[in-house]
Biopython code that builds the backbone (N, CA, C, O; Angstrom):
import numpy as np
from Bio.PDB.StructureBuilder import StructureBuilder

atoms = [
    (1, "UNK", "N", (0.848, -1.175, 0.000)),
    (1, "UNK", "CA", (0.000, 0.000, 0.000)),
    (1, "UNK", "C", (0.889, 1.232, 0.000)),
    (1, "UNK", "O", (1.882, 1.221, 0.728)),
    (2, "UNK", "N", (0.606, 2.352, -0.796)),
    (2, "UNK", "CA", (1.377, 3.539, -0.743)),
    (2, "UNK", "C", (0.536, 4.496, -0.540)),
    (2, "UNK", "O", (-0.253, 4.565, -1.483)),
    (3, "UNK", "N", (0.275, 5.550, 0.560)),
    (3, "UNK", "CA", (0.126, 6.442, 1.235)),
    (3, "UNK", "C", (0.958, 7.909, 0.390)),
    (3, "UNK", "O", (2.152, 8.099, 0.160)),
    (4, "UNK", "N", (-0.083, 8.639, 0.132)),
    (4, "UNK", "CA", (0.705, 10.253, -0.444)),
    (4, "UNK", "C", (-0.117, 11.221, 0.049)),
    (4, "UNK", "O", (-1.283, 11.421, -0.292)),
    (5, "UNK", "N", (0.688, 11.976, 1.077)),
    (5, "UNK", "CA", (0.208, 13.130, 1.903)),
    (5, "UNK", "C", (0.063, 14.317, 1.129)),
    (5, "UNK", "O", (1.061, 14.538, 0.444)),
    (6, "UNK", "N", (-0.829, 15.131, 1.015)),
    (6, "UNK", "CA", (-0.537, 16.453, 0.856)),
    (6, "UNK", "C", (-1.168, 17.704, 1.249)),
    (6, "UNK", "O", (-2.293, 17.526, 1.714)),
    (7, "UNK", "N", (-0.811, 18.832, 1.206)),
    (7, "UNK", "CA", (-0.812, 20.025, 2.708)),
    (7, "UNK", "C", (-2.931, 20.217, 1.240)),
    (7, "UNK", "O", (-3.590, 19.591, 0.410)),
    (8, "UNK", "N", (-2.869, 21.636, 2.058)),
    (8, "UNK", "CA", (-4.031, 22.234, 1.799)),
    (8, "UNK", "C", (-4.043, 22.619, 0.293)),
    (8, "UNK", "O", (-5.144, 22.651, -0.257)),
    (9, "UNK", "N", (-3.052, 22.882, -0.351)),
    (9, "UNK", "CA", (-3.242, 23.576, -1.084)),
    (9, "UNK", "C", (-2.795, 22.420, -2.803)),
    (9, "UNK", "O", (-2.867, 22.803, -3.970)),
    (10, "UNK", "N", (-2.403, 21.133, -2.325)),
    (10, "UNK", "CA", (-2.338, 19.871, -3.055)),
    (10, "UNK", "C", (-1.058, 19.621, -3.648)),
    (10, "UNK", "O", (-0.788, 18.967, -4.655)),
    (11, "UNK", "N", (-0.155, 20.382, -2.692)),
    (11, "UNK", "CA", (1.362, 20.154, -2.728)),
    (11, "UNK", "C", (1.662, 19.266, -1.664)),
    (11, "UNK", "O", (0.884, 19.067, -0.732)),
    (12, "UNK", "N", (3.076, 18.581, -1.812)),
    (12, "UNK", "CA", (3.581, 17.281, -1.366)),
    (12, "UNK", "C", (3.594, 17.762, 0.571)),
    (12, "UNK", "O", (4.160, 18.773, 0.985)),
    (13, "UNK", "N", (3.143, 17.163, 1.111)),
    (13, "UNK", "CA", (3.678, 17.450, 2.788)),
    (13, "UNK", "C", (4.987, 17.460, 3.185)),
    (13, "UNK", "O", (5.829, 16.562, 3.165)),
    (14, "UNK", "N", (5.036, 18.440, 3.498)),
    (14, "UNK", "CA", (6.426, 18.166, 4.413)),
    (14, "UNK", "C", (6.660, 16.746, 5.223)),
    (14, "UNK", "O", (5.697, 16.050, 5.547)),
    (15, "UNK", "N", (7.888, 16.415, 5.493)),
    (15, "UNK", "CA", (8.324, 15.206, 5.839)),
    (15, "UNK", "C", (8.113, 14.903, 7.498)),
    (15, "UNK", "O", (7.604, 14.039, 8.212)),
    (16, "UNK", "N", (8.923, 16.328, 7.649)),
    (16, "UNK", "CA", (8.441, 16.640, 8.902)),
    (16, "UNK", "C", (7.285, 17.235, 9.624)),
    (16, "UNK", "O", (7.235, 17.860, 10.683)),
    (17, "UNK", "N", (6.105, 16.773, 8.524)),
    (17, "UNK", "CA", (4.907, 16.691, 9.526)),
    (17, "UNK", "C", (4.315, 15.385, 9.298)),
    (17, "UNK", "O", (3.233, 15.145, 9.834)),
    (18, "UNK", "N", (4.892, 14.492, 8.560)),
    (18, "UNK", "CA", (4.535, 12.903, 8.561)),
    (18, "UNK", "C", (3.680, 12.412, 9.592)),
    (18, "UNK", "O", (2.528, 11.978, 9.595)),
    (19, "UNK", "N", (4.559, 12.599, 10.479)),
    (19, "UNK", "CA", (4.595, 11.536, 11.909)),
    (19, "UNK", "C", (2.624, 12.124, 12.586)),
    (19, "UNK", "O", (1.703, 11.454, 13.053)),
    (20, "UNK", "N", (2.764, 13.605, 12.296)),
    (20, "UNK", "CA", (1.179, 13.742, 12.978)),
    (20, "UNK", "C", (0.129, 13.242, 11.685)),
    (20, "UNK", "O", (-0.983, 12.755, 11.891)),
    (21, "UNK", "N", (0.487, 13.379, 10.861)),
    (21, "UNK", "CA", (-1.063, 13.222, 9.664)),
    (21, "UNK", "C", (-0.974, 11.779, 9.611)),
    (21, "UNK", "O", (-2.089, 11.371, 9.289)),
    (22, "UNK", "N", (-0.248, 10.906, 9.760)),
    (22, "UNK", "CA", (-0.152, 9.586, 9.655)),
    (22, "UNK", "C", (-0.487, 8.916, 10.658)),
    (22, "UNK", "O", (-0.689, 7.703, 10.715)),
    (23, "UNK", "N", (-0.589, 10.084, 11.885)),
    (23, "UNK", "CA", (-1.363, 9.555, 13.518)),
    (23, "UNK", "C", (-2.789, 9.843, 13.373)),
    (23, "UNK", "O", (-3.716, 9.125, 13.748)),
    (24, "UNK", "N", (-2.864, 11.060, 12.741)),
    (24, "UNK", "CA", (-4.589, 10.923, 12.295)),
    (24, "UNK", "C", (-5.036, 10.341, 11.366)),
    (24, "UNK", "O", (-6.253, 10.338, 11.183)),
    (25, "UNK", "N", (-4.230, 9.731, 10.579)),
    (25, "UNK", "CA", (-4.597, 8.696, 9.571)),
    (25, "UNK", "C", (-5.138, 7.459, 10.560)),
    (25, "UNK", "O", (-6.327, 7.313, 10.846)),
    (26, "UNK", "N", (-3.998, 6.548, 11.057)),
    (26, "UNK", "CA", (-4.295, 5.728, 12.075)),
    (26, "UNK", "C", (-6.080, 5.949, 13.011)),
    (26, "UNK", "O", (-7.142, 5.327, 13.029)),
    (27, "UNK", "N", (-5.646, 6.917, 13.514)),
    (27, "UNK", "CA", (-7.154, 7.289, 14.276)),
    (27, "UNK", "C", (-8.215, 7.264, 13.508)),
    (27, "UNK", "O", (-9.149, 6.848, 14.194)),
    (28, "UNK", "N", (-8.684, 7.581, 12.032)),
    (28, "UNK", "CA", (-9.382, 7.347, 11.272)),
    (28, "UNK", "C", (-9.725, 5.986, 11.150)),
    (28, "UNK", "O", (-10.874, 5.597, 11.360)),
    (29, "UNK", "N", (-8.649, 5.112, 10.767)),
    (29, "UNK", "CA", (-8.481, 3.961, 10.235)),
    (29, "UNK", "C", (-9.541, 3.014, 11.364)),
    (29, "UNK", "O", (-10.514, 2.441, 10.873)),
    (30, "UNK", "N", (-9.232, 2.889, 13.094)),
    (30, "UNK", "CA", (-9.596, 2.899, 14.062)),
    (30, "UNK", "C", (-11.052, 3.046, 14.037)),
    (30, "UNK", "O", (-11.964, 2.223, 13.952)),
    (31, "UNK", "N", (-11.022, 4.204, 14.125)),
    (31, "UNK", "CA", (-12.728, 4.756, 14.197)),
    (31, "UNK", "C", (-13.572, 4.430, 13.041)),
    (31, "UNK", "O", (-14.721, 4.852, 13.175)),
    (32, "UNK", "N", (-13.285, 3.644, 11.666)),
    (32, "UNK", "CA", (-13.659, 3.059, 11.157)),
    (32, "UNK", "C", (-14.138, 1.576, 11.064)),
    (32, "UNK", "O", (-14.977, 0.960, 10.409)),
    (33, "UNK", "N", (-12.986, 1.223, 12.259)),
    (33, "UNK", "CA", (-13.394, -0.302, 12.363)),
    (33, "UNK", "C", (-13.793, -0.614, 13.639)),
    (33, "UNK", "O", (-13.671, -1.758, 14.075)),
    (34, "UNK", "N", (-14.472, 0.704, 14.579)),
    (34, "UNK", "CA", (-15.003, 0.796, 15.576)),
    (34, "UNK", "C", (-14.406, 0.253, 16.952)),
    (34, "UNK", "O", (-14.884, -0.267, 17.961)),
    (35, "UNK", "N", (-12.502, 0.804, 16.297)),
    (35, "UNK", "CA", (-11.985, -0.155, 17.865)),
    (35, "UNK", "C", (-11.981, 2.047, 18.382)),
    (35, "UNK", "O", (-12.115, 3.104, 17.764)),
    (36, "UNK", "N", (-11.640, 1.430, 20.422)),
    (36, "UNK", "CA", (-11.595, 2.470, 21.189)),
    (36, "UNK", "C", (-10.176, 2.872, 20.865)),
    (36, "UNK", "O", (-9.218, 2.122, 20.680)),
    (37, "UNK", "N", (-10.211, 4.122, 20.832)),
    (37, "UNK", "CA", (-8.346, 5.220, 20.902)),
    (37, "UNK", "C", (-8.341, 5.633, 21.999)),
    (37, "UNK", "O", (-9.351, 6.062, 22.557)),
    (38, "UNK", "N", (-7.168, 5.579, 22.529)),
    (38, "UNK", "CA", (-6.732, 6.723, 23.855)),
    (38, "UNK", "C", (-5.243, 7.315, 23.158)),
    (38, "UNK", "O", (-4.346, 6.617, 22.684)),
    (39, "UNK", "N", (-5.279, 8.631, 23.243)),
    (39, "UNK", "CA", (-4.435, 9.798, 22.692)),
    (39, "UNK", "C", (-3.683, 9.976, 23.823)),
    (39, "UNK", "O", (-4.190, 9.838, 24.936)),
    (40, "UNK", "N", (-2.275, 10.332, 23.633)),
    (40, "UNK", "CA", (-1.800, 10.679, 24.445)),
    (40, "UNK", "C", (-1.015, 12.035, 23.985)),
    (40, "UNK", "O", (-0.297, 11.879, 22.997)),
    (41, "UNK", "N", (-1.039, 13.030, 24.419)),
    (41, "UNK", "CA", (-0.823, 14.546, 23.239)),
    (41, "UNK", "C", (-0.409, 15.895, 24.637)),
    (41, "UNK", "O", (-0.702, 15.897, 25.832)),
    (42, "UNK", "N", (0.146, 16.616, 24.032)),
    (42, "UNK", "CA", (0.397, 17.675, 24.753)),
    (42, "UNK", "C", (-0.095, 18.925, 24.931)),
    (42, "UNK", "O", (1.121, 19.114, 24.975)),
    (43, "UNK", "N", (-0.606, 19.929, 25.072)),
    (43, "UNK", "CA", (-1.099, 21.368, 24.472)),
    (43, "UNK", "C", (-0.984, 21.549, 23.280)),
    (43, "UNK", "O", (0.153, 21.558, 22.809)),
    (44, "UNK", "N", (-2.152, 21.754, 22.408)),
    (44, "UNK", "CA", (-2.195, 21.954, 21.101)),
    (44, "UNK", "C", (-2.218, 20.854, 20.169)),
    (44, "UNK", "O", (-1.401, 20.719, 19.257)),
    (45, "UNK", "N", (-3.321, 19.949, 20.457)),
    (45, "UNK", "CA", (-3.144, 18.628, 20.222)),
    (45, "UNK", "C", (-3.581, 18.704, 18.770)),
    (45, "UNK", "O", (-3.003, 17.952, 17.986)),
    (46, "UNK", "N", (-4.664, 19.632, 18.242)),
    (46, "UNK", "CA", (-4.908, 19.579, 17.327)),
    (46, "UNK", "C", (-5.973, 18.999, 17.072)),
    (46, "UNK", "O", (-6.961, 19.309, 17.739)),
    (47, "UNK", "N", (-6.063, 18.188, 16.239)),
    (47, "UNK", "CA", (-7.549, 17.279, 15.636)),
    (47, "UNK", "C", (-7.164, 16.074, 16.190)),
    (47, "UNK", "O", (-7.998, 15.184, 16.024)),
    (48, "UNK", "N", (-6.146, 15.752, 16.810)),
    (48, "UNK", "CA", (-6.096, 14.234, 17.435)),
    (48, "UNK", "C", (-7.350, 14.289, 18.600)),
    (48, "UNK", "O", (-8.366, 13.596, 18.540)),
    (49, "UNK", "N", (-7.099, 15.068, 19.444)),
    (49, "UNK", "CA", (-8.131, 15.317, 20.477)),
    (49, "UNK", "C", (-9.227, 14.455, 20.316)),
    (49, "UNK", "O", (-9.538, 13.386, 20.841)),
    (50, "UNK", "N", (-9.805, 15.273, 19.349)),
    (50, "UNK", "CA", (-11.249, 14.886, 18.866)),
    (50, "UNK", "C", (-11.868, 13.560, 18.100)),
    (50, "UNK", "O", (-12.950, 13.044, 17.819)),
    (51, "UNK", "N", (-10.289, 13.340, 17.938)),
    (51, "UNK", "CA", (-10.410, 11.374, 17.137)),
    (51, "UNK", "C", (-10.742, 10.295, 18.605)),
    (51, "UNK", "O", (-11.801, 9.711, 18.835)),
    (52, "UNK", "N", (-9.966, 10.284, 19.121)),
    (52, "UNK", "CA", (-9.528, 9.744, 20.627)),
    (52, "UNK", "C", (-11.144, 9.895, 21.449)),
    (52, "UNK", "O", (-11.842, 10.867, 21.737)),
    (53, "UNK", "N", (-11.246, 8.870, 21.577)),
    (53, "UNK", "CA", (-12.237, 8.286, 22.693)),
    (53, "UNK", "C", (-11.626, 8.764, 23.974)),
    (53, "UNK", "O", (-12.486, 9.387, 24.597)),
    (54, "UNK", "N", (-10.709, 8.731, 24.492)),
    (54, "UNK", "CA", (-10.116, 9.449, 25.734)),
    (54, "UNK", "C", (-8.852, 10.067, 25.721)),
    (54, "UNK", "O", (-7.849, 9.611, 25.174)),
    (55, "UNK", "N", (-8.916, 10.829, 26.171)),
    (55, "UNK", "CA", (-7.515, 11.824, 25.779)),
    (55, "UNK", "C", (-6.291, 12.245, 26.726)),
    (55, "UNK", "O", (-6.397, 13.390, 27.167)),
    (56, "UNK", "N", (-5.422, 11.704, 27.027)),
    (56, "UNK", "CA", (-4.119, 12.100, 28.609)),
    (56, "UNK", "C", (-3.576, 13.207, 27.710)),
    (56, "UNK", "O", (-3.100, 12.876, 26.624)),
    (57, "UNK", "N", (-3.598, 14.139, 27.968)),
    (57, "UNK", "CA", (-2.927, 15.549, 28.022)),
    (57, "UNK", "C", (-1.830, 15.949, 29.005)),
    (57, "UNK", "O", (-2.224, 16.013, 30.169)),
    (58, "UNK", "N", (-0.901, 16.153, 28.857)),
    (58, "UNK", "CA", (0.179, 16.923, 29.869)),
    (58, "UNK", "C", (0.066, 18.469, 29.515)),
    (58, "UNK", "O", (-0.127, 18.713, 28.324)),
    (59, "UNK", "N", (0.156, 19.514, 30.365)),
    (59, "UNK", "CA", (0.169, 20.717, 30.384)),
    (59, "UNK", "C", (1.599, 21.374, 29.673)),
    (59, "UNK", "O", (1.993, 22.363, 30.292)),
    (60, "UNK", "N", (2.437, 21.000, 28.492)),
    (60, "UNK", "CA", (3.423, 21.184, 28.477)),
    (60, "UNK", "C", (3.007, 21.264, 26.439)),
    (60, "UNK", "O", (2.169, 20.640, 25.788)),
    (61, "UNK", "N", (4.021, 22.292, 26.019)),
    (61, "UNK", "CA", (3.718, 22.010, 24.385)),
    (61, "UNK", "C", (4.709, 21.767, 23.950)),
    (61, "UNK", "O", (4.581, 21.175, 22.878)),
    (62, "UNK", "N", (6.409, 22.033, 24.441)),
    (62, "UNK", "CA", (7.704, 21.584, 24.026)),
    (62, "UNK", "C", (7.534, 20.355, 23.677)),
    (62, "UNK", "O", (6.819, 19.669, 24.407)),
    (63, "UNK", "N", (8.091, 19.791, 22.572)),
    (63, "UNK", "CA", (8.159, 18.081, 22.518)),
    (63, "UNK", "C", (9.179, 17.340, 23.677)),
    (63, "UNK", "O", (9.001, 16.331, 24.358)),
    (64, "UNK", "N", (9.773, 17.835, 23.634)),
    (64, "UNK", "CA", (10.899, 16.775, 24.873)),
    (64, "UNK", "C", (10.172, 17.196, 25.953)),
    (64, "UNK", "O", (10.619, 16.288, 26.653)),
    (65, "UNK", "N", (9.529, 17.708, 26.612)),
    (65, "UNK", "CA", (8.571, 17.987, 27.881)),
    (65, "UNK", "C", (7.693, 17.269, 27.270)),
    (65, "UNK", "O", (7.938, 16.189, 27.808)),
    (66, "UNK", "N", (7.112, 17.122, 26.771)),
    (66, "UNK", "CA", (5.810, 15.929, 26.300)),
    (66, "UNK", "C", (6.145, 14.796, 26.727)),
    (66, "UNK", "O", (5.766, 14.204, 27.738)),
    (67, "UNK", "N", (7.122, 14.393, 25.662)),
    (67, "UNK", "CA", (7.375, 13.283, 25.772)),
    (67, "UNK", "C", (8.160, 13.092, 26.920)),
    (67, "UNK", "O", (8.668, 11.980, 26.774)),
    (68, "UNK", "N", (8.481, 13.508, 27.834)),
    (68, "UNK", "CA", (9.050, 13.025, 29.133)),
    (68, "UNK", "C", (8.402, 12.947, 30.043)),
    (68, "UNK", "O", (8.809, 12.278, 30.992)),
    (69, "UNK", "N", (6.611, 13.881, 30.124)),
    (69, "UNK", "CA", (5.997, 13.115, 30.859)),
    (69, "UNK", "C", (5.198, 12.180, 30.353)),
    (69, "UNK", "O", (4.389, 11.616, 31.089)),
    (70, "UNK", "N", (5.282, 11.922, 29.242)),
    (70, "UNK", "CA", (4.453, 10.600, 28.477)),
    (70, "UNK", "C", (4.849, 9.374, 29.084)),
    (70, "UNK", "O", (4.065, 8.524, 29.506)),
    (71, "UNK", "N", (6.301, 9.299, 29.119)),
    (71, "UNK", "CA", (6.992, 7.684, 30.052)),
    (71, "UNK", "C", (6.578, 7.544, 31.104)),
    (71, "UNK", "O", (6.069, 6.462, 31.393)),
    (72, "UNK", "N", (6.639, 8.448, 31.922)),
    (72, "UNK", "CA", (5.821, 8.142, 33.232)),
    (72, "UNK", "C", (4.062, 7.628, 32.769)),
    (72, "UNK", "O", (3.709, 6.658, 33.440)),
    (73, "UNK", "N", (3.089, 8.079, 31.864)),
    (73, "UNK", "CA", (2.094, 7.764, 31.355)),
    (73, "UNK", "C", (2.338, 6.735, 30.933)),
    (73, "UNK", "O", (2.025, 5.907, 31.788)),
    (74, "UNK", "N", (2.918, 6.048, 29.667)),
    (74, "UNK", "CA", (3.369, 4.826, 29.516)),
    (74, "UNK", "C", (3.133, 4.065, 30.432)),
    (74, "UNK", "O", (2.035, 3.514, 30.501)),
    (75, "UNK", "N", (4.178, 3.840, 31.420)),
    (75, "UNK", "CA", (4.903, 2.926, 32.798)),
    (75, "UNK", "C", (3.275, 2.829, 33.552)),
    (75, "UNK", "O", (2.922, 1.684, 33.831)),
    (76, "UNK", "N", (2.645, 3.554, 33.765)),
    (76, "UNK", "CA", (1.529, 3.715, 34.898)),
    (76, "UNK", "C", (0.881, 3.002, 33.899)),
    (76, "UNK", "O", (1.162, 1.809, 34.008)),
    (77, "UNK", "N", (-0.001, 3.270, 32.806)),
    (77, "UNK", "CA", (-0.824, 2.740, 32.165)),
    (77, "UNK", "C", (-0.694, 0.819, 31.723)),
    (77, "UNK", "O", (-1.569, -0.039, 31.610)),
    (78, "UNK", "N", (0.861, 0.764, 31.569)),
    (78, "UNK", "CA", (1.093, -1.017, 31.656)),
    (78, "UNK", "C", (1.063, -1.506, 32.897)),
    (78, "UNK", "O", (0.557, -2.610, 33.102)),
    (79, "UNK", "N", (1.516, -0.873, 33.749)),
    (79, "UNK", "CA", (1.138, -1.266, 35.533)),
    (79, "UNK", "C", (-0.383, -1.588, 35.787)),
    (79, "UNK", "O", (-0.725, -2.719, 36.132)),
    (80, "UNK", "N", (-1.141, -0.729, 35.637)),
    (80, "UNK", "CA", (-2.658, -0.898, 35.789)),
    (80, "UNK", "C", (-3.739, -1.742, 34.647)),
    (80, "UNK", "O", (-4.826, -2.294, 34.819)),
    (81, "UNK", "N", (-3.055, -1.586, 33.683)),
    (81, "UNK", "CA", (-3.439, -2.696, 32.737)),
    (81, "UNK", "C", (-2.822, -4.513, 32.921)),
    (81, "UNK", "O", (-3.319, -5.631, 32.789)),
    (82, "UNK", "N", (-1.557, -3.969, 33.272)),
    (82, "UNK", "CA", (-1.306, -5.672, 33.914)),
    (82, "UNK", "C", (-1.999, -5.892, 35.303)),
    (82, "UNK", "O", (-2.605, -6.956, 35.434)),
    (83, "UNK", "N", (-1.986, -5.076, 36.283)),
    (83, "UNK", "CA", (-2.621, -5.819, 37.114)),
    (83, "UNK", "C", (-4.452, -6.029, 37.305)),
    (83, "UNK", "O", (-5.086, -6.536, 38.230)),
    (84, "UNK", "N", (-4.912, -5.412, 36.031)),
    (84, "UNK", "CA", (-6.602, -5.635, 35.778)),
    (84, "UNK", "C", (-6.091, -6.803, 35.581)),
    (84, "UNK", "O", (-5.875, -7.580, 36.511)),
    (85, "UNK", "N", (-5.871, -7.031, 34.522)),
    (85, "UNK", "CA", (-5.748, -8.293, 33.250)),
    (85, "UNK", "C", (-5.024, -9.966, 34.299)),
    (85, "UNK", "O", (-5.667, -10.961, 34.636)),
    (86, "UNK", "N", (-3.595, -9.668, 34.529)),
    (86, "UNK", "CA", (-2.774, -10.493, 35.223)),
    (86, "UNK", "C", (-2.932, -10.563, 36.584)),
    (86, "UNK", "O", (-2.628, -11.657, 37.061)),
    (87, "UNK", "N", (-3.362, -9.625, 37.448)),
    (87, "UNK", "CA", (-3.456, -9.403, 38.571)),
    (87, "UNK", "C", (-2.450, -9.425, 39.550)),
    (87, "UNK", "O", (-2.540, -9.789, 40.723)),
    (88, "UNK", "N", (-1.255, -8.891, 38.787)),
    (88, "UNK", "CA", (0.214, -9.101, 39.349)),
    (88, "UNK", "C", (0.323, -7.749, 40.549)),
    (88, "UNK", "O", (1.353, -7.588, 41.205)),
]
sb = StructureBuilder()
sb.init_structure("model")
sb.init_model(0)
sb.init_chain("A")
sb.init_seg("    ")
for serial, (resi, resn, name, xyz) in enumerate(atoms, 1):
    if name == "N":
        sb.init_residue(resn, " ", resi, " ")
    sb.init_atom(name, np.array(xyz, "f"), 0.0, 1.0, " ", f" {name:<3s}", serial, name[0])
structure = sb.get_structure()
């Protein structure tokens, strides 16, 4: 399958905005086949927000502040999901 992005105006996307239109691609894809999303996004999430069945937000819009409190989100979220599931 080949995937071709392009901005508003029907020129090629930048490369470096891949990684988000290809996350709302995903979320589409999802909400089409009626599985649940949980987003995990920072200030200024954009249209992910609104894809996402539930949404963890950190108060932070820098990317390396995002993503550094995302690991802690990560770590907690497999903790509490293993011990529903495994009961470890």
């Amino acid at each position: 399958m080949t995937v071709a992005l392009f901005d508003r105006e029907g020129g090629p996307l930048s490369p470096l905005k891949w990684p988000y239109w290809i996350g709302i691609l995903t979320l589409l894809v999802a909400k089409l086949k009626e599985m649940k999303t949980i987003g995990l996004m920072g200030q200024g999430s954009g249209q992910m927000e609104d894809l996402c069945d539930a949404a963890i937000k950190v108060p932070y819009s820098s990317t390396p502040d995002i993503q550094q409190r995302h690991v802690a989100v990560y770590h907690t979220l497999c903790a509490l999901l293993e011990q529903h599931f495994f009961g470890a």
